[in-house]
N, CA, C and O atoms as CSV, one atom per row, in Angstrom:
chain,resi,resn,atom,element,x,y,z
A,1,UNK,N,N,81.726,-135.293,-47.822
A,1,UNK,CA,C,81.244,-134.290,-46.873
A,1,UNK,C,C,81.015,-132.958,-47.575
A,1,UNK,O,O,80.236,-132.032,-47.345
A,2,UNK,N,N,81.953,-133.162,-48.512
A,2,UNK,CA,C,81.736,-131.594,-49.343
A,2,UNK,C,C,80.486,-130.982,-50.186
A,2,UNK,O,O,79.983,-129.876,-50.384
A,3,UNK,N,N,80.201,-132.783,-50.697
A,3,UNK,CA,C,78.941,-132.526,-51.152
A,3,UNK,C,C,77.179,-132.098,-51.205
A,3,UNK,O,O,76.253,-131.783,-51.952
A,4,UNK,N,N,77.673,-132.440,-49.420
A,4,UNK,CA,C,76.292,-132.106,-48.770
A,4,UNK,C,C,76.211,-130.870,-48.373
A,4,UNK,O,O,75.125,-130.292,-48.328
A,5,UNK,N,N,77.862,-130.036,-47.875
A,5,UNK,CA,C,77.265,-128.260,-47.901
A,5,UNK,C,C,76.977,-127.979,-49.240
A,5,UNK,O,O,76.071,-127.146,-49.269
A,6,UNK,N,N,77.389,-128.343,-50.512
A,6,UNK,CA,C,77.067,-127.711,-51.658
A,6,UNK,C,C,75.767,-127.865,-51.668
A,6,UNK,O,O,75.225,-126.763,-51.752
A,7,UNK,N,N,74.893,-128.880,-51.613
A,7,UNK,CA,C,73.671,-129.195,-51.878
A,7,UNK,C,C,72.819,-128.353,-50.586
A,7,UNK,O,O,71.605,-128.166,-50.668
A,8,UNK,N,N,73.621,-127.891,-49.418
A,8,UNK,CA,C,72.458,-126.682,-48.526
A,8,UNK,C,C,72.785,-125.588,-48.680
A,8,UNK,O,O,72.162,-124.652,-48.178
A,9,UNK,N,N,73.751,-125.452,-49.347
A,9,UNK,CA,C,74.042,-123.917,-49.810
A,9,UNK,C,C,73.190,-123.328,-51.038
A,9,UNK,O,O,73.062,-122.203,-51.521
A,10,UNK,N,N,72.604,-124.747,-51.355
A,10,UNK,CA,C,71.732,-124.526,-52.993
A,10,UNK,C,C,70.695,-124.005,-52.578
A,10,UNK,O,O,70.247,-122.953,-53.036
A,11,UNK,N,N,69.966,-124.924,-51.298
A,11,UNK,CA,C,68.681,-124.538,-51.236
A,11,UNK,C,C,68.918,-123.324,-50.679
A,11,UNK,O,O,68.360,-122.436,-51.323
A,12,UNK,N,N,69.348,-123.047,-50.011
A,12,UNK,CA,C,69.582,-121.599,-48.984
A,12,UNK,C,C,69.727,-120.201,-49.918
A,12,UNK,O,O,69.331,-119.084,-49.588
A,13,UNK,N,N,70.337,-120.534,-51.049
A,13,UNK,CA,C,70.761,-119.798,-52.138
A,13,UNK,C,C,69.265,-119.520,-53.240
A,13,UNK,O,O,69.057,-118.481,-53.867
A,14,UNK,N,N,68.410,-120.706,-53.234
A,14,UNK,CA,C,67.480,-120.458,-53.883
A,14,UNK,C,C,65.844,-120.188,-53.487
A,14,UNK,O,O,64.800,-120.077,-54.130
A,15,UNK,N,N,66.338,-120.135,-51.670
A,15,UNK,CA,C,64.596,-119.552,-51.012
A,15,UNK,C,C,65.691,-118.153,-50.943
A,15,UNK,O,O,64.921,-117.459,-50.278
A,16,UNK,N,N,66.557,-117.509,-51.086
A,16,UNK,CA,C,66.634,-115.860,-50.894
A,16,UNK,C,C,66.403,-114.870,-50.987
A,16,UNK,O,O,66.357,-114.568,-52.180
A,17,UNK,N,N,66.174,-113.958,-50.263
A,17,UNK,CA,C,65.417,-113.001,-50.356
A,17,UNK,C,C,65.722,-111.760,-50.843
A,17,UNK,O,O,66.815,-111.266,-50.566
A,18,UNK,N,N,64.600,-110.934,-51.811
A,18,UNK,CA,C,64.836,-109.705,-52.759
A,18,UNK,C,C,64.604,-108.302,-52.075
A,18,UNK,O,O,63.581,-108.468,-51.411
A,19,UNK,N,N,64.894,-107.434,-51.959
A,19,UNK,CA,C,65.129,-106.396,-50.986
A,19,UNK,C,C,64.185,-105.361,-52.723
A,19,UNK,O,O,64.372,-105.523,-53.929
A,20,UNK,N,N,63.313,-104.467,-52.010
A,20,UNK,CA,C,62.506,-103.573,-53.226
A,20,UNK,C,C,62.450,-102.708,-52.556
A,20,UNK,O,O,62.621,-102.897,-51.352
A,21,UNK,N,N,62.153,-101.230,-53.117
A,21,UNK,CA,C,62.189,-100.013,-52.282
A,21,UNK,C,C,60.374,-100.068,-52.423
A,21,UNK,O,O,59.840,-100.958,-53.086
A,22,UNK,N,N,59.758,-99.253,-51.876
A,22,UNK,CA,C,57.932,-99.371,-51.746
A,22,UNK,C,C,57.207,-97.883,-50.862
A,22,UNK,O,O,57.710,-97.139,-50.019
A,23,UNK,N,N,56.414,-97.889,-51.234
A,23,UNK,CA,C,55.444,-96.859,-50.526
A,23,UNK,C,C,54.995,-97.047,-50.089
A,23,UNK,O,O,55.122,-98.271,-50.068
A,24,UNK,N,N,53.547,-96.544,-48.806
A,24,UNK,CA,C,53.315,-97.610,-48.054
A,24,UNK,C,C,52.256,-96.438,-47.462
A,24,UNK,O,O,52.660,-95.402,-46.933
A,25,UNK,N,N,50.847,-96.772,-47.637
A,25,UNK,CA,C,50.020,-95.914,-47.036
A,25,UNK,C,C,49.151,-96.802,-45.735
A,25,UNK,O,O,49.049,-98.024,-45.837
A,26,UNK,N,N,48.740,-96.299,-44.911
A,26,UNK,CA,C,47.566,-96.985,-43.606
A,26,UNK,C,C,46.861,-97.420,-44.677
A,26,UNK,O,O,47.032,-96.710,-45.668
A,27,UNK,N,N,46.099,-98.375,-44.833
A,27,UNK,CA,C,45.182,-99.135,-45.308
A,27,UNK,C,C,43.898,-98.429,-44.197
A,27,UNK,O,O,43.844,-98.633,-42.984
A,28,UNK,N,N,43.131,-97.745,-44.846
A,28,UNK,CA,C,42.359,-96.951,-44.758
A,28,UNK,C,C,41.335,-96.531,-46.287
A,28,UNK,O,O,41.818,-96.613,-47.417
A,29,UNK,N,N,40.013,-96.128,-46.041
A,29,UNK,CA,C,39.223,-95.326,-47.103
A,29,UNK,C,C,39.039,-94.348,-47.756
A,29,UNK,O,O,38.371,-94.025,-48.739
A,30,UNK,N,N,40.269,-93.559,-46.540
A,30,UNK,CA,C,40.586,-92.052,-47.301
A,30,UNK,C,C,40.745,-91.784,-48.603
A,30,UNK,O,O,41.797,-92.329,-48.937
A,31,UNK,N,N,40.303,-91.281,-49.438
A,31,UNK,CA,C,40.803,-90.648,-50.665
A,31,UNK,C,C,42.069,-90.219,-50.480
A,31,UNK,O,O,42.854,-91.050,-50.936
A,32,UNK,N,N,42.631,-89.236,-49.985
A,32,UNK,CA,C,43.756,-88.950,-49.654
A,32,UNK,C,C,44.710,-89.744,-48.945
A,32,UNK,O,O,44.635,-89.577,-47.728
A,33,UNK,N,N,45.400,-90.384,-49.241
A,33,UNK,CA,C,46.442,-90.987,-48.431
A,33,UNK,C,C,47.621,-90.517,-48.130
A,33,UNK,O,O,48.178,-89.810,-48.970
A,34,UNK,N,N,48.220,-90.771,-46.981
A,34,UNK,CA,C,49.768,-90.073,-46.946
A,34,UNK,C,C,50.307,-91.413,-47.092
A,34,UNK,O,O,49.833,-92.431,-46.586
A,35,UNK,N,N,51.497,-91.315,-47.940
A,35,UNK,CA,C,52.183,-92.443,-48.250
A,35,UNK,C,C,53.199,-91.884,-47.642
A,35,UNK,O,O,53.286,-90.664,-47.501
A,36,UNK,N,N,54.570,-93.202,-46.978
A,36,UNK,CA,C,55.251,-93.660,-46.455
A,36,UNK,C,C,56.260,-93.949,-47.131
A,36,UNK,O,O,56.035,-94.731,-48.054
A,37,UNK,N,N,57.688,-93.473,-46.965
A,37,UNK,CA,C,58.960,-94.564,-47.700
A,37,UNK,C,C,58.968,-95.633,-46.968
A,37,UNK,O,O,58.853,-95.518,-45.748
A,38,UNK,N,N,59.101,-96.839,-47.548
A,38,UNK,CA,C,59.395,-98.101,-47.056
A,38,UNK,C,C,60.381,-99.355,-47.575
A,38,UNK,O,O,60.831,-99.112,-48.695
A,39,UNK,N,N,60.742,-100.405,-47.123
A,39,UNK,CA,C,61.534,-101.600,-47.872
A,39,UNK,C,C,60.617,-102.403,-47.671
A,39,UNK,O,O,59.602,-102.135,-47.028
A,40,UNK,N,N,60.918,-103.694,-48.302
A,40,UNK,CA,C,60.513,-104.895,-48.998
A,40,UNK,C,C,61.206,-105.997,-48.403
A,40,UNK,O,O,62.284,-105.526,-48.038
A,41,UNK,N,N,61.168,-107.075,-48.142
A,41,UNK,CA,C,61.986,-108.150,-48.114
A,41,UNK,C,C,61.027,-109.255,-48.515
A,41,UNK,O,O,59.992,-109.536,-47.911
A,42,UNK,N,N,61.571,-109.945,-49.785
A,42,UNK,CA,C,60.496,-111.108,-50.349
A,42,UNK,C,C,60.889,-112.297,-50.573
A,42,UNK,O,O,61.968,-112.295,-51.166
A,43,UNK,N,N,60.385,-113.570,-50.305
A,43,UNK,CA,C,60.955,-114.406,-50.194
A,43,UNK,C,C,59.813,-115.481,-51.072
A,43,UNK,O,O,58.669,-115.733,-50.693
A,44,UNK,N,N,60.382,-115.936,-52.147
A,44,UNK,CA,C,59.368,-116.874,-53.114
A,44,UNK,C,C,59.503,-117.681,-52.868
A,44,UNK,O,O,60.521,-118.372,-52.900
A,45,UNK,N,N,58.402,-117.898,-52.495
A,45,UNK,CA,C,57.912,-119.870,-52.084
A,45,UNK,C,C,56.806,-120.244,-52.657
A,45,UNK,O,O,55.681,-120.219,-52.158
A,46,UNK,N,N,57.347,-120.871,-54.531
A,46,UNK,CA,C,55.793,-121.493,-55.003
A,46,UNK,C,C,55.134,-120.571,-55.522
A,46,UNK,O,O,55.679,-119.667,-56.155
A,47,UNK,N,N,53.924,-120.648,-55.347
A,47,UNK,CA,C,52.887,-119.511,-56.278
A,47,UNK,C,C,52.541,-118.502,-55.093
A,47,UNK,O,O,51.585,-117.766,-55.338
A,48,UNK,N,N,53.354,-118.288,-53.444
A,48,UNK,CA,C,53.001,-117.407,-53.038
A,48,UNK,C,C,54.240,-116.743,-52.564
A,48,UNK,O,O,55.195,-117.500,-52.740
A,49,UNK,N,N,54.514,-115.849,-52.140
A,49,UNK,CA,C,55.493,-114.853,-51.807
A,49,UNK,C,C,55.610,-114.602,-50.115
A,49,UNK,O,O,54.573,-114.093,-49.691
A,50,UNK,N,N,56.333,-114.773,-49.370
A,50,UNK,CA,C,56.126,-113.820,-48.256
A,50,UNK,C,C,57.385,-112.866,-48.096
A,50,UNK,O,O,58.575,-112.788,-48.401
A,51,UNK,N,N,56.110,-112.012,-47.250
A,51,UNK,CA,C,56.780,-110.331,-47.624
A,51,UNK,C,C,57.217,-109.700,-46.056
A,51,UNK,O,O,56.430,-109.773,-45.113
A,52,UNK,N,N,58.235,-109.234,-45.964
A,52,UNK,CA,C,58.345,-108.249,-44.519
A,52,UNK,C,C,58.326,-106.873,-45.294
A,52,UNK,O,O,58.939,-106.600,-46.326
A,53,UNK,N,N,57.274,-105.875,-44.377
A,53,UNK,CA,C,58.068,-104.711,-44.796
A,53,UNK,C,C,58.517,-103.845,-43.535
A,53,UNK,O,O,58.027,-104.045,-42.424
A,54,UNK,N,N,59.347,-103.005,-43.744
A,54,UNK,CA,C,59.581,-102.269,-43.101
A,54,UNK,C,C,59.539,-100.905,-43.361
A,54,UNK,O,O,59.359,-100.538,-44.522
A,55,UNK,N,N,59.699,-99.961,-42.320
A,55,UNK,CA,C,59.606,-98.564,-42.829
A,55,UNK,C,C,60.947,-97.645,-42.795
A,55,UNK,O,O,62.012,-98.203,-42.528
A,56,UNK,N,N,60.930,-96.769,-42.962
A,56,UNK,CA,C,62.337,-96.180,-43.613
A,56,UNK,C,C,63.599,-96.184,-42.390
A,56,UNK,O,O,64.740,-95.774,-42.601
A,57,UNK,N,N,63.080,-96.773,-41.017
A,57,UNK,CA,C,63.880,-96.862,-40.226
A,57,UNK,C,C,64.507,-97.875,-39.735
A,57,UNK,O,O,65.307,-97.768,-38.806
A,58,UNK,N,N,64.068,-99.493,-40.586
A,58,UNK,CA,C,64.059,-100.345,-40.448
A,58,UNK,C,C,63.368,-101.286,-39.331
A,58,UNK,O,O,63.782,-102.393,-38.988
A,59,UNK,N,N,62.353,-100.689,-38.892
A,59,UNK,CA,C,61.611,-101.569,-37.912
A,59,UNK,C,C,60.785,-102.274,-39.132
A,59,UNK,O,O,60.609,-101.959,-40.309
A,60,UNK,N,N,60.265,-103.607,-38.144
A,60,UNK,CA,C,59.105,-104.497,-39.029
A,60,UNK,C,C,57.713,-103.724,-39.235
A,60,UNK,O,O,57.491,-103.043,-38.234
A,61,UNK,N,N,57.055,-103.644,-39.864
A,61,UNK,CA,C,55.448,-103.151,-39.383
A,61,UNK,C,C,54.739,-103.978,-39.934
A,61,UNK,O,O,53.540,-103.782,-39.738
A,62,UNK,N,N,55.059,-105.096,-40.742
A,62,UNK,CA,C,53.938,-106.354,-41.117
A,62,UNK,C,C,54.249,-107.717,-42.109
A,62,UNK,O,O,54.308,-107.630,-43.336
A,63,UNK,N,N,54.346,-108.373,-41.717
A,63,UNK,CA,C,54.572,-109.619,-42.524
A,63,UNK,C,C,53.254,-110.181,-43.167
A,63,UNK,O,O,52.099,-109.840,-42.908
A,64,UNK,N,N,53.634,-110.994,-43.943
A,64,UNK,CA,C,52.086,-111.613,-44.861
A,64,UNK,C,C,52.595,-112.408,-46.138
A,64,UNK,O,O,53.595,-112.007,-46.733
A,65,UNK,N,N,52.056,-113.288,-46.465
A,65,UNK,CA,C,51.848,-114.203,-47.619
A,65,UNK,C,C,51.135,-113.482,-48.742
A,65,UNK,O,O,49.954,-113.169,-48.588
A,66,UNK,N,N,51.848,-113.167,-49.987
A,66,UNK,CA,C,51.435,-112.473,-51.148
A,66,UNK,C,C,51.188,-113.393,-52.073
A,66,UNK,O,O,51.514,-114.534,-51.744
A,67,UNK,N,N,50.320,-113.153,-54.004
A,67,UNK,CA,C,50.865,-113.567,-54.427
A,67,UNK,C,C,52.260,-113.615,-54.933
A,67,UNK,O,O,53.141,-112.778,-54.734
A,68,UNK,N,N,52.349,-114.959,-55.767
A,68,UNK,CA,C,53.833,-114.506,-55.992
A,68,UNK,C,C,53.975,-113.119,-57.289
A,68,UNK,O,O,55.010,-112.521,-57.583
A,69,UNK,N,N,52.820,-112.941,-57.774
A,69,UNK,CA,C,53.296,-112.110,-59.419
A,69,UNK,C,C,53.293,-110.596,-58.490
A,69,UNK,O,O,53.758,-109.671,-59.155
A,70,UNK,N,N,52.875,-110.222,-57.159
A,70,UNK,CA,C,52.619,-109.166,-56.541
A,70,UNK,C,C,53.645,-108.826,-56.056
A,70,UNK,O,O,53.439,-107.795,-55.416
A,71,UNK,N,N,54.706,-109.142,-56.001
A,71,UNK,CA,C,56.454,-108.570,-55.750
A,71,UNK,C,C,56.909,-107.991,-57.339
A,71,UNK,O,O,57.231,-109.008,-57.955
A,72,UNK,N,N,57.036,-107.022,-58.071
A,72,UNK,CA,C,57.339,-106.956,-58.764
A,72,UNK,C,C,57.042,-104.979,-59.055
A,72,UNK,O,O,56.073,-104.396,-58.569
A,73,UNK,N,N,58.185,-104.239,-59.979
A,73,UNK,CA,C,57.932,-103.185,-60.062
A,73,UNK,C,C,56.469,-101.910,-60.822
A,73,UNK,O,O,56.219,-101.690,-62.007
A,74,UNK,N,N,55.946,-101.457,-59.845
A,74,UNK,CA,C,54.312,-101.364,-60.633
A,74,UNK,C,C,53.494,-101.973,-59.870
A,74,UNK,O,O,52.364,-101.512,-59.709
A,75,UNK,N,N,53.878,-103.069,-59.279
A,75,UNK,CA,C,52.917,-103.851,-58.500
A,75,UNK,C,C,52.374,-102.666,-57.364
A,75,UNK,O,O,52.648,-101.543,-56.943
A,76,UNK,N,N,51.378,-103.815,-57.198
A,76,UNK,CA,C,50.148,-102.662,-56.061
A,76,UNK,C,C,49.822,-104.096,-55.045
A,76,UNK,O,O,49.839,-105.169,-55.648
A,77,UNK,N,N,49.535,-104.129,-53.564
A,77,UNK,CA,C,48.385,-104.994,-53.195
A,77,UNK,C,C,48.677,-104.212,-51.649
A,77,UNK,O,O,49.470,-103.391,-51.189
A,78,UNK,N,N,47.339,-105.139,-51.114
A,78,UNK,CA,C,46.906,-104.437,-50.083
A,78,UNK,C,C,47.289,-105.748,-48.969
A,78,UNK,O,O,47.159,-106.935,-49.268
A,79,UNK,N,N,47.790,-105.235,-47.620
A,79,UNK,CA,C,47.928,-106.341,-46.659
A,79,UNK,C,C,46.880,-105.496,-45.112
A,79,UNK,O,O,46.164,-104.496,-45.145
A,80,UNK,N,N,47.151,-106.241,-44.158
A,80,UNK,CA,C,45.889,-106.366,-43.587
A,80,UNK,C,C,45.934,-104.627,-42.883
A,80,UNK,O,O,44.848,-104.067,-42.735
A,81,UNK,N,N,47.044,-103.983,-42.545
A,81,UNK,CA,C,47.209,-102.621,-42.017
A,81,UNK,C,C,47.957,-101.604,-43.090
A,81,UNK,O,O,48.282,-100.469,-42.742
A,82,UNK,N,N,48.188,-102.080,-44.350
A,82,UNK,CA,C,48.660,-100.966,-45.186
A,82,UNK,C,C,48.510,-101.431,-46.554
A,82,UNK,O,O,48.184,-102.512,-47.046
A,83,UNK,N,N,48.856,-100.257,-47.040
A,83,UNK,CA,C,48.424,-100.370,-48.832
A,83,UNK,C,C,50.376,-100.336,-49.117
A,83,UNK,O,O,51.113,-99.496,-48.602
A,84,UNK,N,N,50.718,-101.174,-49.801
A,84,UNK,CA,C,51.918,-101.160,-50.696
A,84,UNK,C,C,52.311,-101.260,-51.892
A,84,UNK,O,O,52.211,-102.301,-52.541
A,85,UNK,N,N,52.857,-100.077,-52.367
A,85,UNK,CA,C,53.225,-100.301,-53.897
A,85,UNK,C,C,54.602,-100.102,-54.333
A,85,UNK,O,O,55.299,-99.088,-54.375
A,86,UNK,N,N,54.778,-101.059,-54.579
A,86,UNK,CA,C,56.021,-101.379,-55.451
A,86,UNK,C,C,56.953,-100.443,-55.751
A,86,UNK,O,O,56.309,-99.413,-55.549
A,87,UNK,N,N,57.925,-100.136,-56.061
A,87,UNK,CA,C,58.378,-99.043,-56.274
A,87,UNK,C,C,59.746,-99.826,-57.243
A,87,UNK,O,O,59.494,-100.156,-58.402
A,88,UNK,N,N,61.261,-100.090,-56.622
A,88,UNK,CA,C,62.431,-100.789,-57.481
A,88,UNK,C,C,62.754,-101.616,-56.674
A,88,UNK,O,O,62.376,-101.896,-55.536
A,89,UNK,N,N,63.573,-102.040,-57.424
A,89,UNK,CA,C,63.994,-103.532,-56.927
A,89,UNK,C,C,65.804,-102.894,-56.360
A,89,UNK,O,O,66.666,-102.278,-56.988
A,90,UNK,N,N,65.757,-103.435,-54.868
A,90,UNK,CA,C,67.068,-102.791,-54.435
A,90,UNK,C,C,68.240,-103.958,-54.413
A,90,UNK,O,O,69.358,-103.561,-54.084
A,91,UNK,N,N,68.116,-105.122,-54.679
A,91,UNK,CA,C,68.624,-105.862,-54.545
A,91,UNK,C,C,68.545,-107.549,-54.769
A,91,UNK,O,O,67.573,-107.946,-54.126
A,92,UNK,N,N,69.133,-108.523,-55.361
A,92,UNK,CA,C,68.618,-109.952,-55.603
A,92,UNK,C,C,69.341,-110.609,-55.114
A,92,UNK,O,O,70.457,-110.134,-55.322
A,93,UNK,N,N,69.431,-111.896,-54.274
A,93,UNK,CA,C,70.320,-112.468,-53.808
A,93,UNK,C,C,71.075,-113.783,-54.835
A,93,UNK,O,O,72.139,-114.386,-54.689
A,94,UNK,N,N,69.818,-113.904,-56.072
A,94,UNK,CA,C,69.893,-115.044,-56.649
A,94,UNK,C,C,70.102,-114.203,-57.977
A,94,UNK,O,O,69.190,-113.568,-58.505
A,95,UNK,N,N,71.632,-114.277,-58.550
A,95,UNK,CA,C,72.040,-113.699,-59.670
A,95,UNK,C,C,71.216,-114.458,-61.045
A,95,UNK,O,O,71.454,-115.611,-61.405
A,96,UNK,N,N,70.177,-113.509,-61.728
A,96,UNK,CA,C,69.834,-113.805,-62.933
A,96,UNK,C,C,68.733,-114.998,-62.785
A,96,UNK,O,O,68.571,-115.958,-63.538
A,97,UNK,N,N,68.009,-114.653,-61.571
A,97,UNK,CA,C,66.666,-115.314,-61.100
A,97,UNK,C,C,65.593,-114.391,-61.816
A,97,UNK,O,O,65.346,-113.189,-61.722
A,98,UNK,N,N,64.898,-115.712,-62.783
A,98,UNK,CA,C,63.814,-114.923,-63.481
A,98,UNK,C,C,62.686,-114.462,-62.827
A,98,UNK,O,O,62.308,-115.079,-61.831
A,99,UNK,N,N,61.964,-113.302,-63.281
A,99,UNK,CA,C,60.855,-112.783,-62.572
A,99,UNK,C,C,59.638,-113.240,-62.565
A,99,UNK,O,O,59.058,-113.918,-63.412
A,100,UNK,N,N,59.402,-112.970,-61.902
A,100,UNK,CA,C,57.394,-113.720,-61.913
A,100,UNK,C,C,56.508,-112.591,-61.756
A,100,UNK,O,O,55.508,-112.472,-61.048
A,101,UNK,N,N,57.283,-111.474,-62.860
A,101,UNK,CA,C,56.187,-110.619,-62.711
A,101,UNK,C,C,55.698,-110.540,-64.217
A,101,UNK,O,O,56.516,-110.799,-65.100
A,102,UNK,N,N,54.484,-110.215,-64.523
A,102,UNK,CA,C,54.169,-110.469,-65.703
A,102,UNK,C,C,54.472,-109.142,-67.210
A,102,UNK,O,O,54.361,-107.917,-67.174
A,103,UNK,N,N,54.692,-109.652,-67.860
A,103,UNK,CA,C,55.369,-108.632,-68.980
A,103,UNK,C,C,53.720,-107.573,-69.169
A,103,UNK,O,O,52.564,-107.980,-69.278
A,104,UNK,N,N,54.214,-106.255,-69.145
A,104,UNK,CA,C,53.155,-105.848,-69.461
A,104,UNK,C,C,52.539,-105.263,-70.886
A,104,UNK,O,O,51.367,-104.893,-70.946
């Protein structure tokens, strides 16, 4: 019996999710943007990522399927109501989980 929580504690342990600090402008044409403090919550699945973010108060304001190399510090991409960029990494759930972001 013991063996089967070890084996769902694995998987549970290895879809977990990375907490990043981020900026976060309206996805808009403005030249000028006002950017936003925001969090991250990322969850790697495969070659794509999905992402919650939230804003500095912790409400949701958008979920979406990323790539996966687009979670990472430096990173930039755009989702369907805001522009987000990367900022640090606040947290990993999976100690000494390699990155999939690319060396630059």
């Amino acid at each position: 019996a013991g063996g089967g929580r070890g084996e769902g504690e694995q998987r549970k342990e290895a879809m977990a999710d990375e907490r990043w600090a981020v900026l976060l402008a309206k996805n808009t044409s403005k030249k000028c943007k006002k950017w936003l403090d925001g969090t991250l919550s990322a969850r790697h699945q495969g070659t794509r990522t999905r992402v919650i973010v939230y804003n500095d108060a912790g409400s949701v304001l958008e979920e979406a399927h990323v790539p996966a190399n687009a979670v990472c510090a430096g990173g930039e991409f755009t989702l369907e109501r805001y522009l987000v960029q990367v900022d640090a990494q606040l947290s990993a759930v999976v100690p000494g989980a390699t990155s999939l972001c690319a060396d630059p």
